[in-house]
C-alpha positions in Angstrom: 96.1 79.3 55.7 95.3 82.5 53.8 96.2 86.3 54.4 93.4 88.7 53.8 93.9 92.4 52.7 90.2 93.8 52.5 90.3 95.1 56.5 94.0 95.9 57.8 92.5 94.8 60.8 92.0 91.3 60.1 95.5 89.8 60.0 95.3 86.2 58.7 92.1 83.9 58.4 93.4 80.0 58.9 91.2 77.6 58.1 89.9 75.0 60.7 86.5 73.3 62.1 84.3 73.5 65.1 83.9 76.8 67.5 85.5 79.9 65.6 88.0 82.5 67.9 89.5 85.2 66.9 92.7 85.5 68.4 93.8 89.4 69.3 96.5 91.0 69.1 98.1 94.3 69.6 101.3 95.4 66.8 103.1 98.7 67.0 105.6 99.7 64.5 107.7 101.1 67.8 111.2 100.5 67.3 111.9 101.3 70.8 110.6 98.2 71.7 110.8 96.2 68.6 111.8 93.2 70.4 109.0 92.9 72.6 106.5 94.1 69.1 108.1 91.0 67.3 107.2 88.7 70.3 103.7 89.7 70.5 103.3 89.1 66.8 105.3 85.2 67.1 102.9 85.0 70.3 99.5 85.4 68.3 101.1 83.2 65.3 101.9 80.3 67.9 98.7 80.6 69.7 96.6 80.3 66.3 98.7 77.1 65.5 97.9 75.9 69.0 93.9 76.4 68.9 93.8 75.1 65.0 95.9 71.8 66.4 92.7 71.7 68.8 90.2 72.1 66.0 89.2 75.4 66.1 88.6 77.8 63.4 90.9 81.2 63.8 91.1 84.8 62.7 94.1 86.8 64.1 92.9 90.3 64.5 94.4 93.7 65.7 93.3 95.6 68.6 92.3 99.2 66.2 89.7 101.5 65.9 88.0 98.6 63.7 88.3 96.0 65.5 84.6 96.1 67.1 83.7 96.1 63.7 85.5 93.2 62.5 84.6 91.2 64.8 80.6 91.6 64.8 81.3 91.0 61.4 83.0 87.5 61.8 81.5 86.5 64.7 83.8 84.2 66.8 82.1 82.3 69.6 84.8 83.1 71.1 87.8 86.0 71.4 91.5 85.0 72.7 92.5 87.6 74.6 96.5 88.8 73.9 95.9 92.4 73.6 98.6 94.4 75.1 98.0 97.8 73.1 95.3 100.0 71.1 96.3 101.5 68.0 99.8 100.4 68.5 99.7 102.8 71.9 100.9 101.2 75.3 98.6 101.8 78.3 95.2 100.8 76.9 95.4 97.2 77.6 92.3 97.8 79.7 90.0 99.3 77.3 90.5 96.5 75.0 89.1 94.6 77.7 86.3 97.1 78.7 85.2 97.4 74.6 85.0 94.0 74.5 83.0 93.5 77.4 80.4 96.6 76.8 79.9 94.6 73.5 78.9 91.5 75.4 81.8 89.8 72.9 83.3 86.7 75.0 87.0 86.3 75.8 89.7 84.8 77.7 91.3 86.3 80.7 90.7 89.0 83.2 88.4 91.5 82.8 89.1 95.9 82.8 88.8 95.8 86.4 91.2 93.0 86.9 94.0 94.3 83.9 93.9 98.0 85.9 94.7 96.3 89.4 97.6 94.4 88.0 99.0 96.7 85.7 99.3 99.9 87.6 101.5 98.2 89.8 101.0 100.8 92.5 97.3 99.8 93.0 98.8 96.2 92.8 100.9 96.6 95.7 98.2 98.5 97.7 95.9 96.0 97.0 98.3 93.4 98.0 99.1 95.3 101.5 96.0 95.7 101.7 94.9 91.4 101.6 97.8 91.1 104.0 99.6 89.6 100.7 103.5 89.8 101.3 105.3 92.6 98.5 108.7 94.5 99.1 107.5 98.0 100.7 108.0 100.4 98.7 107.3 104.1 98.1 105.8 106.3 94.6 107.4 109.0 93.7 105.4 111.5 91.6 107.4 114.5 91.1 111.4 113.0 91.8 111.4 115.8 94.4 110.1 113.7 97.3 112.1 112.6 100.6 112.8 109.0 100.8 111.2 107.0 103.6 113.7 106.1 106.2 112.4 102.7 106.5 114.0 102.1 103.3 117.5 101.1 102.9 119.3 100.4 99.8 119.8 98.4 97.6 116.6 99.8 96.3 114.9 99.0 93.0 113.9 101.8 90.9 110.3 101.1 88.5 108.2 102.3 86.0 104.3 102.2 87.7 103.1 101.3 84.4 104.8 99.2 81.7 104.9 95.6 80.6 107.8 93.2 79.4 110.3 95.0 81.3 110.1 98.4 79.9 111.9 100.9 82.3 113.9 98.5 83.8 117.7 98.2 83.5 120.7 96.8 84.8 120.8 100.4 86.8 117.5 100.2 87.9 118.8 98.4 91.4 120.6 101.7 93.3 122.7 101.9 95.8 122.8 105.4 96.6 120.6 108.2 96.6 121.9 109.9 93.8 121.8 107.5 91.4 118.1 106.5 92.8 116.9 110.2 92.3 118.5 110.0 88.6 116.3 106.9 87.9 113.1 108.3 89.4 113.9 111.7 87.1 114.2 109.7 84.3 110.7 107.5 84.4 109.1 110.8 86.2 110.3 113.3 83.4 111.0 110.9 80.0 108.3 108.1 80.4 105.8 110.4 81.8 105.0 107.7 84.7 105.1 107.9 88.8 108.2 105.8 89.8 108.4 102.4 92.7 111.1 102.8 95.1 111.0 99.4 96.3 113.2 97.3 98.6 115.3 95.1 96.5 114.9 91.8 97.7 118.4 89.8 97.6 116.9 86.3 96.7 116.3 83.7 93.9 112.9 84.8 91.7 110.1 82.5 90.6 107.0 82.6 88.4 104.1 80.7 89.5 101.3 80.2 86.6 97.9 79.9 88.5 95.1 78.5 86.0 91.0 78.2 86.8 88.2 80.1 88.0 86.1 78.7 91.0 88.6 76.3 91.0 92.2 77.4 91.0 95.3 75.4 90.4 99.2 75.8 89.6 101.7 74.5 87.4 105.0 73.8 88.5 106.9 76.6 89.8 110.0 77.8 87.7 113.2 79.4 88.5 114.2 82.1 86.6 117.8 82.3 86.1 119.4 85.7 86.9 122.8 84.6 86.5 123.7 86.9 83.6 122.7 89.8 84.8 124.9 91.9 87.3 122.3 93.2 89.4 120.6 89.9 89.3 117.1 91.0 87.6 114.9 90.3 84.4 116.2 93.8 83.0 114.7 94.5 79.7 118.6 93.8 78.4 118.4 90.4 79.9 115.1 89.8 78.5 115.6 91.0 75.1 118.5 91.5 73.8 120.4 88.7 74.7 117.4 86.7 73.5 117.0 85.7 77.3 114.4 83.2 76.5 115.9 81.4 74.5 119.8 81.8 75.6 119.5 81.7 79.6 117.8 78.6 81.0 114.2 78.8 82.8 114.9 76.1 85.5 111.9 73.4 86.1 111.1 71.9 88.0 112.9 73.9 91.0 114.4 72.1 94.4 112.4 73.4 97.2 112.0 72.1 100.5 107.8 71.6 100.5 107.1 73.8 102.9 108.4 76.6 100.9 106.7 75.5 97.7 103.5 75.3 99.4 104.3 78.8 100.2 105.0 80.1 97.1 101.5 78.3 95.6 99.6 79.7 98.3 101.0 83.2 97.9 100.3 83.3 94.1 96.9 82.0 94.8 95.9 84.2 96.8 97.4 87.4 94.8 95.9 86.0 91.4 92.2 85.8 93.3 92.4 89.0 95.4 93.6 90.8 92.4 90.2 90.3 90.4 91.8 87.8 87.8 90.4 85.2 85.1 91.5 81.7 83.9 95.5 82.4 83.9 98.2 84.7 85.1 101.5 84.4 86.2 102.6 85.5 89.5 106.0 86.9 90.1 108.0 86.1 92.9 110.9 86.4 95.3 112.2 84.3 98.3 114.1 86.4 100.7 116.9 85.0 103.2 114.4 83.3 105.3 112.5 82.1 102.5 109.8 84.4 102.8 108.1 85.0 99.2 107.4 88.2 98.1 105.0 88.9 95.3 106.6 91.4 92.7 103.9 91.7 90.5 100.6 89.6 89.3 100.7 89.4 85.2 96.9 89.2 83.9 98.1 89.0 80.9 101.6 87.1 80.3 103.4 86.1 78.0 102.3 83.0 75.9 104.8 81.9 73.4 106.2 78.6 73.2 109.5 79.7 75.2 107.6 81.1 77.8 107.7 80.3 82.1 104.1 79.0 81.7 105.0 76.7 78.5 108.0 75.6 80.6 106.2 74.7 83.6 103.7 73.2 81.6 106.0 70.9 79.8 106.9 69.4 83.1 103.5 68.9 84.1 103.4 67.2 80.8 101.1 69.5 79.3 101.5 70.0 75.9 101.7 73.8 74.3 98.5 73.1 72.4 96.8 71.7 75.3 97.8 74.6 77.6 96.3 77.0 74.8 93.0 74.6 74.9 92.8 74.5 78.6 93.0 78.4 78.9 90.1 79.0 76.0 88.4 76.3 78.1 87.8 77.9 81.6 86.9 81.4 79.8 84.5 79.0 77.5 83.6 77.4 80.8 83.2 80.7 82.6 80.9 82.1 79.6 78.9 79.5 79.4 80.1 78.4 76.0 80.2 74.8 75.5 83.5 73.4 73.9 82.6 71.0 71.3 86.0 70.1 70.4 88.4 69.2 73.3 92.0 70.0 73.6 94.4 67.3 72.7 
């Protein structure tokens, strides 16, 4: 391995054989959310580990104003997709994707089109209503000033429309009372400078269902995440960070569910991950209500890959190695851009 300093955009060079990928990532120097910063940079380093293990050739490079540049300059066969920012700013996950694609450069994972429809999770829900998909209803709040629906009752759960890794949402974020629901929506409204989800809170165990393919879609097993140590019983961004959550609170895998239910929870994901637009992997957020009826809380186009992650863990009881799960995933977006893979995953 061997750090370069000649382009600030071109973190580390690591030294390897057949295809070349750049891997891309997205570092801000935020230390609002230095937590989730330092994961995205331990992400990228265990991803490049991963792809050299399967005999690839990788560049890690930052998502900046030079990064077109860099990489018409290097020329990976291939780019591996972790982008979450631009510059260090949130909100332009997208247009990573979009520059990328106008440049004809190939890479793994969903497309502008797909990263807009899960990210704005308002259009995600619509989207989902609109396929018939099961999600908690819900109502946006733009100003703070609006009436709640009566169809909703509390608990509700209060939500940024536009944020990643937890950002926005707090131990306070279920509400019980309209107060305390209107100081939530002020607060995203008026400091975050997003529209705020009112959404029914749904009062049942989550799980994550990784979905993996193109044409041909498949899932890992499905893991439990344990909300045990949080009071309102949600992946609060203190739960997830600063507590360490993933590596302090165990990810339960495989789960105990009758079959019925698991079948229902693979064909819900399914069918969110297609109708949502995306490519070669996501992870699809759920919840089983009283009657074990899943309901999707959100489609991620873009998760998390580190080597503590739900998809790692699910993949480890699949027996999928980490390295092999990082192959697979360059594999269908290789596969998808017609790019053969001369060097398979171990």
């Amino acid at each position: 391995m061997k750090n370069t300093q000649k382009n600030h955009s071109v973190l580390e060079v690591l030294e390897g054989n057949g295809l070349k990928v750049a891997v891309l990532t997205s570092i801000s120097k935020s230390e609002n959310t230095k937590e989730v910063e330092n994961n995205l940079l331990g992400m990228a380093k265990s991803v490049s580990r991963a792809l050299i293990e399967n005999g690839y050739e990788v560049i890690v490079v930052n998502a900046d104003d030079k990064m077109i540049s860099v990489l018409k300059k290097e020329k990976p066969h291939i780019v591996f997709n972790l982008a979450e920012r631009f510059n260090g700013k949130q909100g332009y996950e997208h247009h990573v994707a979009a520059l990328l694609e106008m440049q004809e450069i190939p890479f793994t994972g969903s497309g502008p089109a797909a990263l807009i429809n899960c990210n704005d999770k308002i259009r995600a829900k619509e989207l989902m209503e609109y396929y018939g998909i099961s999600t908690p209803k819900f109502q946006v709040f733009e100003t703070g000033k609006e009436k709640l629906r009566e169809d909703l009752k509390f608990p509700l759960i209060v939500k940024p429309s536009n944020t990643h890794d937890s950002i926005g949402i707090h131990e306070d974020s279920v509400v019980y009372s309209e107060k305390d629901m209107k100081k939530k929506v002020e607060h995203i409204v008026n400091e975050m400078s997003q529209r705020a989800i009112v959404e029914e809170y749904i009062e049942g165990k989550e799980y994550h269902v990784a979905v993996l393919g193109n044409r041909k879609l498949y899932t890992l097993p499905i893991a439990e995440a344990d909300t045990s140590r949080s009071a309102s019983k949600i992946l609060s961004y203190e739960m997830k960070w600063n507590i360490d959550w993933y590596k302090e609170a165990p990810i339960i895998c495989p789960v105990s569910l009758p079959k019925h239910v698991e079948r229902a929870l693979i064909d819900t994901a399914i069918k969110a991950h297609r109708k949502l637009g995306v490519n070669d992997y996501s992870r699809v957020d759920l919840r089983l209500d009283r009657n074990n009826i899943p309901y999707v809380l959100e489609v991620n186009a873009n998760p998390g890959l580190t080597e503590d992650c739900f998809i790692f863990h699910a993949a480890a009881v699949a027996g999928i190695k980490y390295s092999a799960l990082i192959g697979r995933i360059l594999e269908h977006a290789a596969e998808r851009h017609n790019i053969p893979i001369l060097v398979a995953a171990k």
